[in-house]
C-alpha positions in Angstrom: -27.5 -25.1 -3.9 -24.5 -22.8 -3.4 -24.2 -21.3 -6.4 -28.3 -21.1 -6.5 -28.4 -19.0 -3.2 -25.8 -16.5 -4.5 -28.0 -16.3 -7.7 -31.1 -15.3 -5.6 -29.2 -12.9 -3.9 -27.4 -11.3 -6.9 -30.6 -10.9 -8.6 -32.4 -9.1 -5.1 -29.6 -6.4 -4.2 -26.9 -5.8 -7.2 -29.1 -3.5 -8.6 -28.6 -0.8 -5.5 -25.0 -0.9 -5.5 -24.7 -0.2 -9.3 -22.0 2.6 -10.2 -20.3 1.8 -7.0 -17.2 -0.8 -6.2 -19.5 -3.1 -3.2 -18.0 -5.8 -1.6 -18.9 -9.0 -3.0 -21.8 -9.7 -0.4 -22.9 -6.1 -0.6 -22.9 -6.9 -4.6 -25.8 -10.1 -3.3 -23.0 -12.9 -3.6 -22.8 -14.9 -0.7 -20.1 -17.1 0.0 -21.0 -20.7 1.9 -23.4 -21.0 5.2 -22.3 -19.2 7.8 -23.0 -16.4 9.4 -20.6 -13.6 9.4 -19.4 -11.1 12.3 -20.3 -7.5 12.3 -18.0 -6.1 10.3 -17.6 -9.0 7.8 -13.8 -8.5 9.2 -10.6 -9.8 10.5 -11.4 -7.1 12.9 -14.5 -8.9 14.4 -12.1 -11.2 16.1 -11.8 -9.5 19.6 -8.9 -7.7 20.2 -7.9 -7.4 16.5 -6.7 -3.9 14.6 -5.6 -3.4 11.7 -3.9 -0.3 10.3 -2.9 0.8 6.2 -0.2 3.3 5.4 0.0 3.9 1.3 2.6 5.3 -0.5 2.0 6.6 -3.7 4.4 9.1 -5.4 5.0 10.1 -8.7 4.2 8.0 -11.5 5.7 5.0 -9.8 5.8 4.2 -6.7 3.0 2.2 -5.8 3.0 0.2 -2.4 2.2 0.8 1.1 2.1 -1.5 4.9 -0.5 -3.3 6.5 -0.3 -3.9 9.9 -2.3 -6.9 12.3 -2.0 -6.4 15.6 -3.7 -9.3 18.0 -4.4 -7.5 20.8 -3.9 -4.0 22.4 -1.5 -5.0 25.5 2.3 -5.2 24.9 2.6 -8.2 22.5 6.2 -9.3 23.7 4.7 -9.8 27.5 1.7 -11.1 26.8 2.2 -13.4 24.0 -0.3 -15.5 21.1 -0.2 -18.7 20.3 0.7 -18.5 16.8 1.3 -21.0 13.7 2.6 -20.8 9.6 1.3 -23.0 7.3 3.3 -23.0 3.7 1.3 -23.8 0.5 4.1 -22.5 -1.9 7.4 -21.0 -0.3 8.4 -19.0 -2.4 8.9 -15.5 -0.3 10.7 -13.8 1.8 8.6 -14.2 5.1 10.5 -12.7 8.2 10.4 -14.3 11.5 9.6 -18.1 10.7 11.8 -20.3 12.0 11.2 -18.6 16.2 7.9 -18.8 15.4 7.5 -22.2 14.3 10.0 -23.2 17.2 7.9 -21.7 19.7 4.2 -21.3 18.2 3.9 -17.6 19.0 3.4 -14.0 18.1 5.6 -11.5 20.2 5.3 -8.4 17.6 1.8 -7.5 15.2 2.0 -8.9 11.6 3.4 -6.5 9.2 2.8 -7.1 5.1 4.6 -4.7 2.4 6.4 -5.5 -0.8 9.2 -7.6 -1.4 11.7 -5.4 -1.6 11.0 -3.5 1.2 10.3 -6.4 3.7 13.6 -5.7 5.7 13.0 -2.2 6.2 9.8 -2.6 7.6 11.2 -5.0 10.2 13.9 -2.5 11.3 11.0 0.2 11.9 9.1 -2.6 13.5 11.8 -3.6 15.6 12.5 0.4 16.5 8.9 1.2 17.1 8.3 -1.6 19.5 11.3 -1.6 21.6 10.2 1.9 22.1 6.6 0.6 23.7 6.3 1.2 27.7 7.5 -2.0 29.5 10.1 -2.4 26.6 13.3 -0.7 28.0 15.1 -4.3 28.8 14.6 -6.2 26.0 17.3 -7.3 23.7 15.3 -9.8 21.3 12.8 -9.2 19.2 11.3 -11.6 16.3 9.4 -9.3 13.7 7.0 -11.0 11.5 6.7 -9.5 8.5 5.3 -10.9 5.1 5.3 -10.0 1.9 4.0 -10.0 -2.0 5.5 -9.0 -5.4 3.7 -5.5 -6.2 6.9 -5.2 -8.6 4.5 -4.1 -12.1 2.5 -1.1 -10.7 5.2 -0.1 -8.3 9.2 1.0 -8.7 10.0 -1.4 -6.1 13.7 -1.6 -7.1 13.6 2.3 -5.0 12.4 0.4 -1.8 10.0 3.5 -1.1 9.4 2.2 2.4 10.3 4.4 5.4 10.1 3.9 9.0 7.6 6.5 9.2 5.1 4.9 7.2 5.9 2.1 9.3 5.0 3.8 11.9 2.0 5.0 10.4 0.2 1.9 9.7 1.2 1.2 13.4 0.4 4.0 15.1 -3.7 3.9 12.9 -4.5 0.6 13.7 -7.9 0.6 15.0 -11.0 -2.3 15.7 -13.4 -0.9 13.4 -11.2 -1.1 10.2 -12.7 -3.1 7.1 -10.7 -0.8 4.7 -9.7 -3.1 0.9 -8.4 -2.8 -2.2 -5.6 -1.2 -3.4 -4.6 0.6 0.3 -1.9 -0.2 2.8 0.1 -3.1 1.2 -2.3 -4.0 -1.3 -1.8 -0.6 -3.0 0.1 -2.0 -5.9 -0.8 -5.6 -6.4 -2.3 -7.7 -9.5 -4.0 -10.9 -8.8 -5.8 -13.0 -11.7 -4.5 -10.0 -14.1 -7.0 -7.4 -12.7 -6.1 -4.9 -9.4 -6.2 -7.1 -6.5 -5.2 -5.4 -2.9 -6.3 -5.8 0.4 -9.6 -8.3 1.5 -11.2 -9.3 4.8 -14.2 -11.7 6.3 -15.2 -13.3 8.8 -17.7 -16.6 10.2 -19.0 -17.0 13.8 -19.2 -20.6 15.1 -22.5 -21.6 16.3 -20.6 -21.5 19.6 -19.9 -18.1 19.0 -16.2 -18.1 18.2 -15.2 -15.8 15.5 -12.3 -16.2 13.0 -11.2 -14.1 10.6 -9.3 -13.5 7.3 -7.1 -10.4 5.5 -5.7 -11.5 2.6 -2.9 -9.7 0.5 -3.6 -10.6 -3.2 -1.1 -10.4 -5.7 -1.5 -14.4 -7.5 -2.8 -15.8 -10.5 -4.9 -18.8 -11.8 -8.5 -18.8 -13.8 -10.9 -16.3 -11.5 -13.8 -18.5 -10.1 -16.5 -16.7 -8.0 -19.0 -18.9 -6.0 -18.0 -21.7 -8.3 -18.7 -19.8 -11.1 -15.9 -19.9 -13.9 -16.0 -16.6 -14.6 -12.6 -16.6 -16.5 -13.9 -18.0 -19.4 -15.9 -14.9 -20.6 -14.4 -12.1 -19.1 -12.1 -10.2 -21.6 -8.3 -10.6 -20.9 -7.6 -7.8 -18.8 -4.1 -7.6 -20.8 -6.1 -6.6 -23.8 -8.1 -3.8 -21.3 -4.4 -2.7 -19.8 -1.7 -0.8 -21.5 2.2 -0.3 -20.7 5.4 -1.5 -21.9 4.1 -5.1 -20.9 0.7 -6.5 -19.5 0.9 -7.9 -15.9 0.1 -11.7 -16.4 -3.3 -13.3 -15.1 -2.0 -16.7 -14.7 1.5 -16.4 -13.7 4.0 -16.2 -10.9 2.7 -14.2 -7.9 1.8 -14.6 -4.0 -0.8 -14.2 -1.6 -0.4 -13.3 2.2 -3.5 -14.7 4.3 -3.5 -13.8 8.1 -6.0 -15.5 10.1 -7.7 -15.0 13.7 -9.4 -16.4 16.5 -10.9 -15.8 19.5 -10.8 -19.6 19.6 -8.7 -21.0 22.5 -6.4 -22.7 20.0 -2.8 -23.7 20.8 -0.1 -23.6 18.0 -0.8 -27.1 16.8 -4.3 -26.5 16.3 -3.9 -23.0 14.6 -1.7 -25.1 12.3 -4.4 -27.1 11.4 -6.8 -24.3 11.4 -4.2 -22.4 8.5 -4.1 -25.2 6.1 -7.6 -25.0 5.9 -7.4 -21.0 4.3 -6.0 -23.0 1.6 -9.3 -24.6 0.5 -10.8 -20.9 0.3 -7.7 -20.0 -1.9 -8.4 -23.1 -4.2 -12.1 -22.1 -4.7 -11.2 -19.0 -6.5 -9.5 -20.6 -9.3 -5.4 -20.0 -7.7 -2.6 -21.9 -9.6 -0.1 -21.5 -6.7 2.4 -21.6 -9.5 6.1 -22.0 -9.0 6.9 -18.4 -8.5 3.8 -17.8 -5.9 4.5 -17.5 -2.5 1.4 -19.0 -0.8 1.7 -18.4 3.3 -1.2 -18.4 6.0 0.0 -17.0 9.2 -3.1 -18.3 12.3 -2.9 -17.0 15.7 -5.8 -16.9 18.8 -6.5 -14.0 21.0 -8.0 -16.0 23.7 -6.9 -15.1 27.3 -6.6 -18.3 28.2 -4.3 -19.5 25.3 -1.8 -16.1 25.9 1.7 -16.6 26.9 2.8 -14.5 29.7 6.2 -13.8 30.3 7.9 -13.7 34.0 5.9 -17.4 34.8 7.7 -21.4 34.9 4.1 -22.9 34.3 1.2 -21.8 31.7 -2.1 -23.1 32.2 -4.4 -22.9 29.7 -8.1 -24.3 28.7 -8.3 -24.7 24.7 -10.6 -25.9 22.5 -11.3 -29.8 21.9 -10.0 -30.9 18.4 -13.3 -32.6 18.1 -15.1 -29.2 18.4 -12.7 -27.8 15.2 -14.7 -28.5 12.4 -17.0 -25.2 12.8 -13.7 -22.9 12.8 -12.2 -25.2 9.4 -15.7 -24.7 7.7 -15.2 -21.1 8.6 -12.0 -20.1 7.9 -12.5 -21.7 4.0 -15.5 -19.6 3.4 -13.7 -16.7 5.3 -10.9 -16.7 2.9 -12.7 -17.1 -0.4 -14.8 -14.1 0.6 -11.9 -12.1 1.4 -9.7 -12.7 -1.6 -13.4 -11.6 -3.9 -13.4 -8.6 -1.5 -10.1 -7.7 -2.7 -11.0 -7.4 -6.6 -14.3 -6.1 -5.9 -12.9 -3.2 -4.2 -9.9 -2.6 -5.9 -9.8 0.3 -8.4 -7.8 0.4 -11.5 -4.8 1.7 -11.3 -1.3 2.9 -13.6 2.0 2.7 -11.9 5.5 2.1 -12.9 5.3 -0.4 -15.6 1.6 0.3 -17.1 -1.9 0.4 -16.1 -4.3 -2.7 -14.7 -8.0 -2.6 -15.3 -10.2 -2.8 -12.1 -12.3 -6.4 -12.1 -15.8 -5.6 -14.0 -17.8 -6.6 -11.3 -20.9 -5.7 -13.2 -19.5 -8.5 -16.2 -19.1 -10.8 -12.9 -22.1 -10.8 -11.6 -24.2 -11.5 -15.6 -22.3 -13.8 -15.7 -23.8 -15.5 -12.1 -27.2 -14.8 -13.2 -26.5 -16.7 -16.5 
């Protein structure tokens, strides 16, 4: 019946969007049951902005900084239950251990390349400490994540400066739904094709929203809607060309932040992370030994925050019994967002060689097969 109703809807609407890059639902493929928010965006959780800097230079450098801020207030006052849930841990993901000791977000998400992951917490750390309401703070735990855009970008140079830092920062904005290869997804591979930057959302029948942006850099066999679609696309190392082809099934990593207006606490976001995972298995991911595999979850709910200067929190949150909406949603959320980010992605040469842009039009005969 799944794969069915994404047939149908292939066959009514791809043909408007031909000789563009759609999104994958804009393309007719629609991922599971449930309805999504406005934007079809991590930004439809309320409260949510998201902000890109990219940094391309030369014939190299390829990379750039997303940023996820929960809310608009001063994050280190007015705190969000937060939780991590580790698939595959190989990465270098800043800020774990406070926030798994005390299940909150006191600074917005960062995501760059490897290499450049500390820099981008010292600008982090600079930038907010310089935020009204800031001046007597001496402790700050920057969260800041991270995948391997290593092929298409010089990442030994560490091109990342405060200032683009900054940049993503200072652009964050609620109406953003911005993927592909921008902010840090400007230089990543995932299956072997351009991967980047993706985003969706489901609203509960209750009318809670979550939310997903994914960094994709991983590999595995590509599956769309259930649809093996690996097995008769070309290699995309036969379509690229450089000293060496990046490798579709090989090591790599995936960043997935997810969001809620759910009034979760840090236990339940837990839960609610580990279910991202089942939207990363449906597209075909090997979480290999080299992959870093991290879902960072965290609520916006007023009633969940963390204020600072109190002895005593109060807070209403959601029944565990009334979870299974938000689990449902956050799969299909995450598979959607991870196609977004090859649909959108255009082919790119960096540092190392070239990688071909997904052939969505190859993609989709092959759904109506």
């Amino acid at each position: 019946m799944r794969i069915l109703m994404v047939l149908v809807c292939v066959l009514a609407t791809a043909a408007a969007h031909a000789g563009e890059r759609p999104r994958a639902r804009e393309a007719g493929i629609v991922i599971g049951a449930m309805p999504t928010g406005a934007l079809n965006a991590i930004v439809d959780v309320p409260g949510v902005r998201v902000g890109h800097s990219t940094v391309v230079e030369g014939d190299s450098v390829r990379t750039g900084v997303t940023a996820i801020l929960p809310h608009g207030g001063n994050l280190y006052a007015e705190r969000v239950p937060a939780a991590l849930y580790v698939a595959n841990g190989y990465g270098k993901l800043l800020g774990v251990t406070q926030l798994r000791e005390l299940g909150e977000l006191e600074t917005p998400i960062l995501l760059t390349c490897t290499l450049c992951v500390w820099k981008a917490a010292d600008a982090l750390v600079e930038w907010q400490l310089g935020q009204p309401g800031m001046e007597g703070v001496r402790s700050l735990n920057a969260v800041v994540g991270e995948t391997n855009d290593g092929y298409l970008n010089d990442i030994r140079a560490r091109p990342i400066t405060a200032a683009h830092v900054r940049a993503a920062l200072d652009s964050a904005s609620a109406g953003n739904v911005e993927e592909g290869a921008i902010g840090a997804g400007t230089g990543t591979v995932a299956f072997g094709w351009k991967g980047g930057i993706g985003t969706s959302s489901r609203v509960t029948g209750d009318g809670h929203a979550v939310g997903v942006l994914v960094q994709s850099n991983f590999g595995g066999a590509l599956t769309v809607a259930g649809v093996p679609v690996w097995r008769s696309l070309p290699d995309p190392a036969t379509l690229a060309s450089g000293v060496e082809p990046p490798v579709a099934d090989g090591d790599g990593s995936i960043m997935i932040v997810v969001a809620t207006d759910a009034p979760l606490e840090s236990r339940q976001l837990e839960r609610l992370a580990k279910r991202a995972i089942i939207g990363l298995a449906r597209t075909g991911a090997s979480m290999s030994n080299g992959s870093g595999d991290y879902v960072i979850a965290f609520s916006t709910a007023p009633s969940v925050r963390r204020r600072q200067g109190g002895s005593l929190h109060q807070v209403a949150m959601l029944d565990n019994d009334a979870m299974d909406a938000l689990f449902v949603g956050v799969a299909e959320a995450t598979e959607e967002a991870i196609l977004d980010s090859l649909f959108k992605a255009e082919g790119m040469r960096g540092d190392r060689g070239a990688v071909p842009a997904l052939p969505v039009d190859q993609v989709l005969e092959q759904l109506r097969d």
